[in-house]
Each structure stands twice: as C-alpha cells, then as structure tokens.
ROFI-263202 format. One line per field, with one value per residue (C-alpha): residue number from 1; residue in three letters; x, y, z. Coordinates in Angstrom, 2 decimals. Example, Ala and Ser with C-alpha at 12.3 -4.5 7.8 and 13.67 -1.06 7.14 Angstrom:
<pts>
num 1,2
residuo ALA,SER
c1 12.30,13.67
c2 -4.50,-1.06
c3 7.80,7.14
</pts>
This chain:
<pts>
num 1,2,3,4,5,6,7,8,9,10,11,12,13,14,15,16,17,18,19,20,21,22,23,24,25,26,27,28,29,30,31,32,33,34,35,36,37,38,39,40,41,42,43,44,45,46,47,48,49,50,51,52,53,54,55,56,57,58,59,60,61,62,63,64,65,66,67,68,69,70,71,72,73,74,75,76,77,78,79,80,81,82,83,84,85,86,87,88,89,90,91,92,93,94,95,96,97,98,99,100,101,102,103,104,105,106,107,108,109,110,111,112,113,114,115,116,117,118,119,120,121,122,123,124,125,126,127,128,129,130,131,132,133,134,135,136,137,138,139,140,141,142,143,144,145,146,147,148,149,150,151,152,153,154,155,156,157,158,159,160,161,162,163,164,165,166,167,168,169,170,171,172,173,174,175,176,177,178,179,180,181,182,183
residuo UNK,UNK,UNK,UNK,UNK,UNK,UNK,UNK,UNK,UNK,UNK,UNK,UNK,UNK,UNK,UNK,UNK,UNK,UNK,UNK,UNK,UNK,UNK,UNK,UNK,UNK,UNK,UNK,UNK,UNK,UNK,UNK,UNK,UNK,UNK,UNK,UNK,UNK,UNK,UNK,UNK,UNK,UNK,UNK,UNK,UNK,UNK,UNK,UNK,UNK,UNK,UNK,UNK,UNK,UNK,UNK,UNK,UNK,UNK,UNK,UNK,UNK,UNK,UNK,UNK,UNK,UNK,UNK,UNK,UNK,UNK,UNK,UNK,UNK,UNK,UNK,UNK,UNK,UNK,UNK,UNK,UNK,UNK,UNK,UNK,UNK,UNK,UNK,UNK,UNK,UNK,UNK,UNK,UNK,UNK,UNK,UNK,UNK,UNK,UNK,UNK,UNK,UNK,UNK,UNK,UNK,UNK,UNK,UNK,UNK,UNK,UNK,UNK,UNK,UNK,UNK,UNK,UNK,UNK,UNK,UNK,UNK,UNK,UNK,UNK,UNK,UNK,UNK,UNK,UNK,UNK,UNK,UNK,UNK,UNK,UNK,UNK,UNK,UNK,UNK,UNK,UNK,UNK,UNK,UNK,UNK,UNK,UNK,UNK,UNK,UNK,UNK,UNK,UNK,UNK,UNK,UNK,UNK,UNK,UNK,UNK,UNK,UNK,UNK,UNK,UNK,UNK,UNK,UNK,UNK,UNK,UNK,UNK,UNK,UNK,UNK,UNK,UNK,UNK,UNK,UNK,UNK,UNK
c1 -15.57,-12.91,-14.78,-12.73,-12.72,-12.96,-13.56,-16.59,-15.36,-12.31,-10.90,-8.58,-6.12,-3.11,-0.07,2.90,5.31,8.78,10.99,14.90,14.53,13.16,11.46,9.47,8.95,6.98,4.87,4.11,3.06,0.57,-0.60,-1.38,-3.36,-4.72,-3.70,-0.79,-3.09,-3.23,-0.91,-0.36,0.06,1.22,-1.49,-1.16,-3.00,-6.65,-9.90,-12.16,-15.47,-18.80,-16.12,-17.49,-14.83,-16.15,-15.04,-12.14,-14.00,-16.83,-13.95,-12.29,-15.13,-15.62,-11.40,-10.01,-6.62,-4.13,-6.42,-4.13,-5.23,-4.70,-3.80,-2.25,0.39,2.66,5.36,8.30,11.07,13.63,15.87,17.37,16.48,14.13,13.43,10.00,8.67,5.05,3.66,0.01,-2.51,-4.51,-7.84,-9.33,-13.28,-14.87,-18.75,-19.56,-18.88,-18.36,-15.60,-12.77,-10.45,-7.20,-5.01,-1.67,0.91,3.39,5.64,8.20,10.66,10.19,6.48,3.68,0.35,-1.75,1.14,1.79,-1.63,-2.50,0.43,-1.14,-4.71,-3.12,-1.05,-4.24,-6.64,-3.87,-3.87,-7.63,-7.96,-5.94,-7.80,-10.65,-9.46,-8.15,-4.75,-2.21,1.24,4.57,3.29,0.61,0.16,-1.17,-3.91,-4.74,-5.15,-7.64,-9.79,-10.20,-11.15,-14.04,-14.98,-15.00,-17.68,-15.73,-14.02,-16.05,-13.98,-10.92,-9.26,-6.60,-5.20,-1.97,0.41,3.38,6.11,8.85,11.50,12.44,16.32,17.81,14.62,13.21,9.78,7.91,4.70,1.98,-1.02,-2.69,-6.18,-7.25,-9.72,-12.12,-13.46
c2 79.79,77.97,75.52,73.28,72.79,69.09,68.68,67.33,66.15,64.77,64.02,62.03,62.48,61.67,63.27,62.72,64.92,65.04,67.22,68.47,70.19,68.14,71.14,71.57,67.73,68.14,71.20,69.26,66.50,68.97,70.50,66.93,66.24,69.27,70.82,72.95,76.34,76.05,76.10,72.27,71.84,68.39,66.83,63.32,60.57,61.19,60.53,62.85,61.18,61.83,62.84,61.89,61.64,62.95,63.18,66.00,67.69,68.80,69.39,71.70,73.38,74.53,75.91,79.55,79.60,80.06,78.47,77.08,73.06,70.66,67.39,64.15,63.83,61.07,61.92,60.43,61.23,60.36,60.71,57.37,55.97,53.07,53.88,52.19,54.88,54.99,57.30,56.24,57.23,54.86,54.53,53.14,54.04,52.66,51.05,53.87,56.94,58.70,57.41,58.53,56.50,56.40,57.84,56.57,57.79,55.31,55.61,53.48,51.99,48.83,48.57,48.78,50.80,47.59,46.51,50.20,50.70,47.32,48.69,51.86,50.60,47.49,49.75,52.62,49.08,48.99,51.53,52.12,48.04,49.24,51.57,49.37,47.01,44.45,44.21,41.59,40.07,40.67,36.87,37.55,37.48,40.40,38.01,37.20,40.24,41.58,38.22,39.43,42.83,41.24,38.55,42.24,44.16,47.55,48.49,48.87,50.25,50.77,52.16,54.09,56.40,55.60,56.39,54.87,55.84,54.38,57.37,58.51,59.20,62.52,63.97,63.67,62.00,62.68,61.24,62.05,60.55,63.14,63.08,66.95,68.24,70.69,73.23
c3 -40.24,-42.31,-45.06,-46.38,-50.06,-51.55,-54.98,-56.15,-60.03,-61.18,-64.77,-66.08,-68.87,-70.28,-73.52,-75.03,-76.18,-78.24,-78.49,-79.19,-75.79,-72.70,-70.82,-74.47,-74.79,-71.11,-72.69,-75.60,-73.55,-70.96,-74.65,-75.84,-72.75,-73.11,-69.68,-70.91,-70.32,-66.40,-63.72,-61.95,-58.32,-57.33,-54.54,-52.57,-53.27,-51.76,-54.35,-52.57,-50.72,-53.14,-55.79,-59.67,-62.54,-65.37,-69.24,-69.98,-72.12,-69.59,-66.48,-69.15,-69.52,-66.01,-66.40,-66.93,-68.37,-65.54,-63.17,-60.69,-60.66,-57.97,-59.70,-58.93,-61.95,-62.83,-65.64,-67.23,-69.57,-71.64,-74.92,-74.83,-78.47,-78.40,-74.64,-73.11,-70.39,-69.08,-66.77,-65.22,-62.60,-60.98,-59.34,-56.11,-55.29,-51.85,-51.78,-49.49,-51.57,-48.14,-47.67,-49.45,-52.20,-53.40,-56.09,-57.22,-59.95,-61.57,-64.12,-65.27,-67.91,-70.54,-69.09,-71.90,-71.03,-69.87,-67.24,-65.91,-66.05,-64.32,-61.27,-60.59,-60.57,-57.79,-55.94,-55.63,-54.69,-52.45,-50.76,-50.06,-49.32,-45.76,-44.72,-45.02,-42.91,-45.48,-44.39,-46.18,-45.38,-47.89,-49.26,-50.73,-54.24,-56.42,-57.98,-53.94,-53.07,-56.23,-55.13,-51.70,-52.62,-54.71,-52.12,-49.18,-51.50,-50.15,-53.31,-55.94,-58.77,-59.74,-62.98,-64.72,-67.55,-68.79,-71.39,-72.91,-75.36,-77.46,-77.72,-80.63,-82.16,-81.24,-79.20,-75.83,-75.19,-72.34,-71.21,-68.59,-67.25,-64.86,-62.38,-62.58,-59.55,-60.95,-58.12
</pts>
C-alpha cells in the first residue's frame, strides 16, 4: 500500500549572493542560506497539515549532502547597478492544524524586505482565507481583509523570510528566500 509522504517540519531561510557570473551569484546565494549542498526541487504552495517550522540549524541537521529537498523557493536576480530586488516566502497556518496552510513565493523589484515580506505573508493569508470559506470581492482592501481574518479565528499565523538587495556595479546579485521540507 502506497503511503503518502507529508512532511512533518519545515524551515525557513533566506541568502544573497554576488557575483561576475549570475549562475555563481545564485550558488553564492544557496551557500549563504546555507542550502547550496543539496539538490532543490521546486513544490507548490501547500504548508503541510500538523507540519512544525523549526530553526535551520536543527532541519540541517536531519540533511545528507545531495539529499534531494522539496522546497518552495522564491529567487531573484539582477546586475543592474543600484537595482532593488527581493525575493520572499510567505506563511499562512490554519486554527485547526489538520488542516493544511499555505505557502507563497514573491519576489520583486524597488520593494524593501518589510513590503515584500508584508506581500507574501497577504497573498499566502490569502490563499488559505479561501479555502476557509472567507471569500472577498476585487474591492476589498488589503487592511479589510487582515481584519476579517482576525475577527474568523481560522488563521492563526502567518509569517515570512525575506531578503532584499541593492546590486552592486559590474556584478550580479541574487537573492533567495526559501521554505525547506525536511523528511
């Protein structure tokens, strides 16, 4: 019989990275969030039910080197001198840990850590608030909708990693926020 397998612990982490070469400036940045040893496969953006997030150092700890990791990964890039970019992950837990919660990478330009952090962590509330059953219209504010989440009592945290970058003259700069499942 099949068993499915759902992670039970999650970290989060984040790294920056410059370099002359952009593939290098992306393994400085995996190196910098100290991820650089295993080999990343992309997920969706599910938080699994009963899942804990725990510190990077003890998820690292439970890693071989070429593990293949499932991750949810957000990552951006540039050489363009005095270049914002941000790359964050955010989080959405349910009340009833049964239930599962949401993930959601973001990563943009001219956006400091606090707002691309702030856009994840809404757009992963987001996400989990409809499959709750707290649906919205288009005209709804973003400050409406983080009220009615706290008035429903169904989400009952949500968070993020981020990390932002000013680029620097005559190298790329990459940056990567990243939510690791450990198995």
């Amino acid at each position: 019989m099949y068993e499915a397998f759902v992670p039970k612990e999650i970290f989060l982490t984040k790294g920056i990275g410059r370099h002359k070469e952009k593939l290098a400036s992306f393994e400085e940045a995996l190196r910098d969030a100290k991820i650089a040893s295993f080999n990343l496969v992309p997920v969706s953006s599910i938080f699994p039910p009963n899942c804990k997030i725990v510190p990077v150092d003890k998820g690292l700890k439970k890693l071989h080197a070429g593990q293949i990791l499932h991750c949810v990964i957000s990552r951006n890039t540039s050489n363009e001198y005095r270049r914002m970019i941000a790359a964050s992950v955010g989080v959405a837990i349910p009340k009833d840990r049964n239930h599962h919660g949401y993930l959601s990478e973001h990563h943009s330009f001219g956006e400091t850590d606090k707002q691309a952090g702030d856009y994840a962590e809404d757009l992963a509330a987001l996400m989990l608030s409809t499959t709750l059953g707290l649906d919205f219209d288009n005209d709804t504010t973003w400050d409406q909708k983080e009220e009615i989440w706290k008035m429903s009592g169904k989400i009952v945290r949500t968070s993020n990693i981020t990390q932002s970058a000013v680029c620097a003259n005559g190298v790329w700069t990459t940056v990567l926020a990243a939510a690791v499942f450990v198995s």
